[in-house]
VEXGU-72323 format. One line per field, with one value per residue: x, y, z of N, C-alpha, C in turn; residue number from 1. Coordinates in steps of 0.2 Angstrom, whole numbers. Atoms other than C-alpha are relative to their C-alpha. Example, Ala and Ser with C-alpha at 12.3 -4.5 7.8 and 13.67 -1.06 7.14 Angstrom:
n.c1 c(4; -4)
n.c2 c(-6; -6)
n.c3 c(0; -1)
ca.c1 c(62; 68)
ca.c2 c(-22; -5)
ca.c3 c(39; 36)
c.c1 c(4; -4)
c.c2 c(6; 5)
c.c3 c(0; 3)
i c(1; 2)
REM end
This chain:
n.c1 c(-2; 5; 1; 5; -1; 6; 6; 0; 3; -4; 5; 0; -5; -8; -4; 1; 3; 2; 1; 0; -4; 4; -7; 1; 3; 4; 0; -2; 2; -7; 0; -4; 1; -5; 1; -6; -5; -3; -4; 6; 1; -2; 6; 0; 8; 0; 4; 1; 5; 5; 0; 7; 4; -4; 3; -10; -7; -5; -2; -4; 4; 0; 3; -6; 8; -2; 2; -6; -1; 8; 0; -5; 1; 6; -1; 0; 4; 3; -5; -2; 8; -3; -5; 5; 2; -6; -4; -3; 0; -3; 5; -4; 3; -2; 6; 3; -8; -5; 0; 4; -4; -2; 8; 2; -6; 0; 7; -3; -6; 3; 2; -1; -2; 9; 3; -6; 4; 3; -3; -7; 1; -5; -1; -2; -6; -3; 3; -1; 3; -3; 3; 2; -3; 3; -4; -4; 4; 1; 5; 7; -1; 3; 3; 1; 2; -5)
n.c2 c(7; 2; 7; 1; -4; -2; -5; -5; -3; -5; -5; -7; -5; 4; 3; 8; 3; 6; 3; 7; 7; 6; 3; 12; -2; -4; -5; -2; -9; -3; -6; -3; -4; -4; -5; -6; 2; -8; -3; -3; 2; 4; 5; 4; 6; 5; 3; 4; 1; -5; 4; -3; 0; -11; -4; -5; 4; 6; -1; 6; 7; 0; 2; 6; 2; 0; -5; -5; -4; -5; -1; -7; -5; -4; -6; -3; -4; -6; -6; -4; -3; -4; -4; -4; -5; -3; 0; -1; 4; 7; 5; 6; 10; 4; 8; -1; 5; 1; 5; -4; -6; 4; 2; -5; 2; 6; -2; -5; 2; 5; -5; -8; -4; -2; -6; -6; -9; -3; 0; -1; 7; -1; 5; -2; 5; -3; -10; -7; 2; 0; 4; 6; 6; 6; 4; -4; 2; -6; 2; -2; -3; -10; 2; -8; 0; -6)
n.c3 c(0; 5; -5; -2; -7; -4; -1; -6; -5; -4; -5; 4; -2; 2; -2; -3; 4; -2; 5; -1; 5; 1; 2; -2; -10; -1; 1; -7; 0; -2; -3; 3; -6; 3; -6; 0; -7; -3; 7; 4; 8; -1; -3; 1; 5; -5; 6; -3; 2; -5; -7; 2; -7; -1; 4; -1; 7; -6; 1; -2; 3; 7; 5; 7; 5; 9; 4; -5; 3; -1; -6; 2; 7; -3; -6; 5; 3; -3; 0; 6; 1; -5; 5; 5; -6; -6; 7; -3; -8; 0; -2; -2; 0; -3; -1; -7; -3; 4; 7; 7; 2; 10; 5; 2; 2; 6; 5; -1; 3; 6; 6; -1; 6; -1; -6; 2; 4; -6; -7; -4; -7; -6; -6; -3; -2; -4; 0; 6; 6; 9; 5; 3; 6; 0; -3; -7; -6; -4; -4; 1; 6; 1; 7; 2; 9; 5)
ca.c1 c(60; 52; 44; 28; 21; 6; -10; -5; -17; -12; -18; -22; -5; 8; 15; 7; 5; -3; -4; -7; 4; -2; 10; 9; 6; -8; -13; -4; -7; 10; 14; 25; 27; 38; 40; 49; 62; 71; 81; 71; 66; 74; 60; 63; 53; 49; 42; 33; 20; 3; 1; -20; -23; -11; -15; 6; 22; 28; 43; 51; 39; 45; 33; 44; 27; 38; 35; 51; 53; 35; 36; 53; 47; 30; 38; 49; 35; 28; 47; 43; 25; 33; 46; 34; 26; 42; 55; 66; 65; 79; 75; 84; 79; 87; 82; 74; 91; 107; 101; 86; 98; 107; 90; 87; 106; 105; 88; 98; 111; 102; 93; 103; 110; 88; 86; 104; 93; 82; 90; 107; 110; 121; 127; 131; 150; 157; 148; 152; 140; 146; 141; 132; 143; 137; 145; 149; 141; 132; 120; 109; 105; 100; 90; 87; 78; 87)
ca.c2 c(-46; -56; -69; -74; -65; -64; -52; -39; -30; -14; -2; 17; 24; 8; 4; -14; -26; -43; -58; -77; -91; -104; -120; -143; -133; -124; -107; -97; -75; -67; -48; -36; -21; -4; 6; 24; 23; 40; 43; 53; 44; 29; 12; -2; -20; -31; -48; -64; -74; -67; -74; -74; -74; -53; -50; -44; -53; -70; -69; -83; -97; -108; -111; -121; -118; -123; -104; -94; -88; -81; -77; -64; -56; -52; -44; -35; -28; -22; -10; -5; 1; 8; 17; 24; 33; 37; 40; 45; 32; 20; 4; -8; -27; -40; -59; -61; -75; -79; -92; -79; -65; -79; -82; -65; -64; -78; -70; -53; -62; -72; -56; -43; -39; -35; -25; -16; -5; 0; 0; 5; -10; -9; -24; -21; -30; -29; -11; -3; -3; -6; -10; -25; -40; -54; -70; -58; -61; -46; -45; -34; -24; -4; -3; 16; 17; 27)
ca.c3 c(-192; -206; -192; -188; -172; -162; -163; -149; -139; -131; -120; -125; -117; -126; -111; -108; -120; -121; -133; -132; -136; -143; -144; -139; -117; -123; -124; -112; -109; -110; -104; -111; -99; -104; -86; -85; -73; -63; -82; -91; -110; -101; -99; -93; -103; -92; -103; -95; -94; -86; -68; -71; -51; -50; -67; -65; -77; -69; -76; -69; -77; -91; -103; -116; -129; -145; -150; -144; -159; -163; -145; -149; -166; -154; -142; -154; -163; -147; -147; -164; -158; -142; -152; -164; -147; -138; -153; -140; -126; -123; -119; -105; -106; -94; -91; -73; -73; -81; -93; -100; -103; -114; -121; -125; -130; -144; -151; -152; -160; -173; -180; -177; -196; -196; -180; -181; -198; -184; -167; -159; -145; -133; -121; -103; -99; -84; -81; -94; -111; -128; -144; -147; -154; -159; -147; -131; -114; -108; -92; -99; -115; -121; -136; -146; -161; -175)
c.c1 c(-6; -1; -6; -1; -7; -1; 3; -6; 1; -3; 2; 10; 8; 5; 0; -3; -1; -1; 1; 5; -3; 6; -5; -4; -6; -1; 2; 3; 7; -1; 4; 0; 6; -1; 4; 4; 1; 5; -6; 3; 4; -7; 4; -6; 0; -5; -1; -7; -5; -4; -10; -3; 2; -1; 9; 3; 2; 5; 6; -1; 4; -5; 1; -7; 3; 1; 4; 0; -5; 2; 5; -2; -6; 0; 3; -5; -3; 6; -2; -7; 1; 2; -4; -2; 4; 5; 5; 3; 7; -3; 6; -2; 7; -4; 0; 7; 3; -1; -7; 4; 3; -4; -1; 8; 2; -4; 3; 4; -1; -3; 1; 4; -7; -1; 6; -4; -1; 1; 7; -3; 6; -1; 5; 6; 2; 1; 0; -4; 5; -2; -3; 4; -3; 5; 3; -5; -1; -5; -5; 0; -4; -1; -4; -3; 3; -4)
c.c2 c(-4; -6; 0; 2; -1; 6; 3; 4; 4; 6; 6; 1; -5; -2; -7; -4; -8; -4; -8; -4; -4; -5; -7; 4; 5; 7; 5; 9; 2; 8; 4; 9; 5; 5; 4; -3; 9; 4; 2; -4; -6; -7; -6; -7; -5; -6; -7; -3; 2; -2; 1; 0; 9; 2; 2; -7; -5; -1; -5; -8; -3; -2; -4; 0; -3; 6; 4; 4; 6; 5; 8; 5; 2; 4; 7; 6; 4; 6; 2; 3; 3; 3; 6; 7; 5; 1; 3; -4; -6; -5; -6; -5; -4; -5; 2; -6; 0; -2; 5; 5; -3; 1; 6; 3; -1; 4; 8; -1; -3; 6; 7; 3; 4; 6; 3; 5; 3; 4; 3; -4; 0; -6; 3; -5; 2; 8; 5; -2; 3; -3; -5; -5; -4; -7; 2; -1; 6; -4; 4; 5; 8; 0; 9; -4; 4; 2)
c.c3 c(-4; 4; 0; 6; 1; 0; 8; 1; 4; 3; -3; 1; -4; 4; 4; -7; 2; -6; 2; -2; 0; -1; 4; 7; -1; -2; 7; 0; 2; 0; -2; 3; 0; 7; -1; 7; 2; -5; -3; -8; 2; 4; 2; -3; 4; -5; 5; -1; 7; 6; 1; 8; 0; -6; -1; -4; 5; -5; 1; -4; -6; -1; -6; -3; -7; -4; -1; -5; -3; 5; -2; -5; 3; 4; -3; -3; 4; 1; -5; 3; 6; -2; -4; 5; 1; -5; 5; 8; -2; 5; 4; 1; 5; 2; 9; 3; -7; -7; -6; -1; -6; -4; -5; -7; -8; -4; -3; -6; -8; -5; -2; -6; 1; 5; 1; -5; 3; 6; -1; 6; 4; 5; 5; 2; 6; 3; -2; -9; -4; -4; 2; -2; 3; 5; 8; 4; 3; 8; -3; -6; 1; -6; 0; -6; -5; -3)
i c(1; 2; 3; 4; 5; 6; 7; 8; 9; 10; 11; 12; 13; 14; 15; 16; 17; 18; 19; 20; 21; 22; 23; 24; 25; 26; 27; 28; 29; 30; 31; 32; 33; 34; 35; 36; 37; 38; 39; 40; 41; 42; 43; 44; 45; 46; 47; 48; 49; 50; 51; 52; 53; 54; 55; 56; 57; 58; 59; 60; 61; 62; 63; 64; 65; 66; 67; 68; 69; 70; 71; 72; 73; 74; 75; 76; 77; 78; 79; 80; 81; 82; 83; 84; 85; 86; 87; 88; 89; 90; 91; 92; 93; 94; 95; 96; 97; 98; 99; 100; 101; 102; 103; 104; 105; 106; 107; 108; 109; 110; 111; 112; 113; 114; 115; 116; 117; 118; 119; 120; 121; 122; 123; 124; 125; 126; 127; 128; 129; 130; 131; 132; 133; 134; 135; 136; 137; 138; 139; 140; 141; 142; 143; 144; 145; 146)
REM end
């Protein structure tokens, strides 16, 4: 994605990253957080901002920073730099509610001639994954690199 993105930060092993937004509320430490599951080469992405009392993803908060879009092309970047490591990892993302699945959804939607090159994406309908279309109401997404 040809977007402007935040300076990530990342731990030796690529499966936490971290980067600031900046926007009108301030500068506020976001999380980026890729855990293996019980599927082998199957992670979940867990994305939010950084609760500085646990140190851990609050995932619930908005932030409304004005950046969203930043915000996605930096998260993004951290799957291309996952991917790189893992060239075999699928990757399943869901919003923590309805309306950030939208969120995530739209963002998916918007750049997904761009990240189709890349990826295979898959939305979960009514329990069964399939394709990607753009317009369709999943609850939750599966991202390969190709």
């Amino acid at each position: 994605m040809k977007l402007p993105r935040y300076e990530l930060k990342a731990e030796k092993t690529l499966m936490v990253f971290e980067f600031i937004s900046e926007g009108p509320r301030g500068q506020i430490p976001k999380l980026i957080k890729f855990s293996e599951t019980s599927l082998k080469d199957f992670y979940n992405l867990a994305f939010g901002d950084k609760d500085q009392d646990t140190g851990d993803i609050d995932d619930l908060v908005v932030s409304n920073n004005g950046d969203s879009e930043q915000v996605l092309a930096t998260v993004v970047s951290a799957v291309y730099a996952f991917t790189d490591k893992e060239p075999e990892a699928w990757i399943y993302v869901t919003g923590s509610t309805k309306s950030r699945t939208r969120l995530y959804r739209m963002g998916i939607s918007k750049y997904f001639d761009e990240v189709k090159e890349d990826f295979l994406i898959f939305g979960l309908k009514d329990g069964e994954w399939e394709n990607f279309e753009i317009d369709e109401e999943y609850s939750a997404f599966l991202v390969k690199r190709k």
